[in-house]
N, C-alpha and C positions, 0 to 999 in steps of 0.2 A: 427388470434388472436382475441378473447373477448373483442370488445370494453368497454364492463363493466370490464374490468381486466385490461385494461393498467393502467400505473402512469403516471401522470405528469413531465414534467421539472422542474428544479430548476429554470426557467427563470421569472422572475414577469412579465415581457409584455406579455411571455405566458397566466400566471395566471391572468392577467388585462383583457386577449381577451377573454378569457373559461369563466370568471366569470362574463363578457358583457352579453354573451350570453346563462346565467345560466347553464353551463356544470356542472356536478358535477364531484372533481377531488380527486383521491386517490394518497396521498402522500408517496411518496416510504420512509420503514422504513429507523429509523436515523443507520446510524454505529454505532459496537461496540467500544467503547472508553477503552484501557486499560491502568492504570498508569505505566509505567516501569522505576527501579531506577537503576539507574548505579551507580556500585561500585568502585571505582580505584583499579587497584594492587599495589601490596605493594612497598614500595621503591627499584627503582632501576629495577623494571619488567617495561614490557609494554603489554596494554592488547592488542587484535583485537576482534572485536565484527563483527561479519560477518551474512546474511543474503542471500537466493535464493529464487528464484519464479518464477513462469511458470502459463501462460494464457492456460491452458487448457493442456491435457496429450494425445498426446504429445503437444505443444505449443511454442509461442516464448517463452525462458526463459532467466532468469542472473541473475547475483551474484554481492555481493557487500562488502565491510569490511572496517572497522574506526581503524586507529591503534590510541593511546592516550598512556601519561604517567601517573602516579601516579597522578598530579595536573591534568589532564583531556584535556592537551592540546594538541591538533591533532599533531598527527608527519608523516602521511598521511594515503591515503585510495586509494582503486582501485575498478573498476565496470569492469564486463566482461559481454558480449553479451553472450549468448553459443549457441545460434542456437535453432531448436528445438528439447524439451526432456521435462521432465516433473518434478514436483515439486521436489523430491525424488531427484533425480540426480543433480537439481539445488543446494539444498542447501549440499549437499554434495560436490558440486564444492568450 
């Protein structure tokens, strides 16, 4: 790897030692931030809002899901491990 290419840690006593000893340090870009607004269902429903993901294809992956009512108040949730597989199948789980 390109020592002119790596990034630095988020760690400050990293960044206190590197900048002792005038390293110069490339900060790895910030994440994308998105606002997401949740809606209730209507009276008397109950939503589930579920999600999957997978570290690479194939990869570890799992699943996950919120159930809530109408006021928004958890009525439960479950996460499942799935082994590996990949993104696709995860959130399809």
């Amino acid at each position: 790897m390109d020592p002119a290419k790596q990034v630095t840690g988020s760690s400050i006593s990293n960044f206190t030692v590197l900048k002792a000893f005038k390293v110069g340090t490339h900060h790895p870009k910030a994440p994308r931030i998105l606002e997401i607004i949740w809606h209730p269902p209507i009276l008397g429903w109950i939503k589930c809002n579920t999600d999957g993901s997978a570290l690479g294809s194939p990869g570890p992956s799992a699943c996950g899901g919120v159930f809530r009512d109408n006021n928004g108040k958890h009525l439960g949730s479950f996460v499942d491990f799935l082994g590996n597989s990949n993104a696709f199948l995860a959130e399809l789980s």
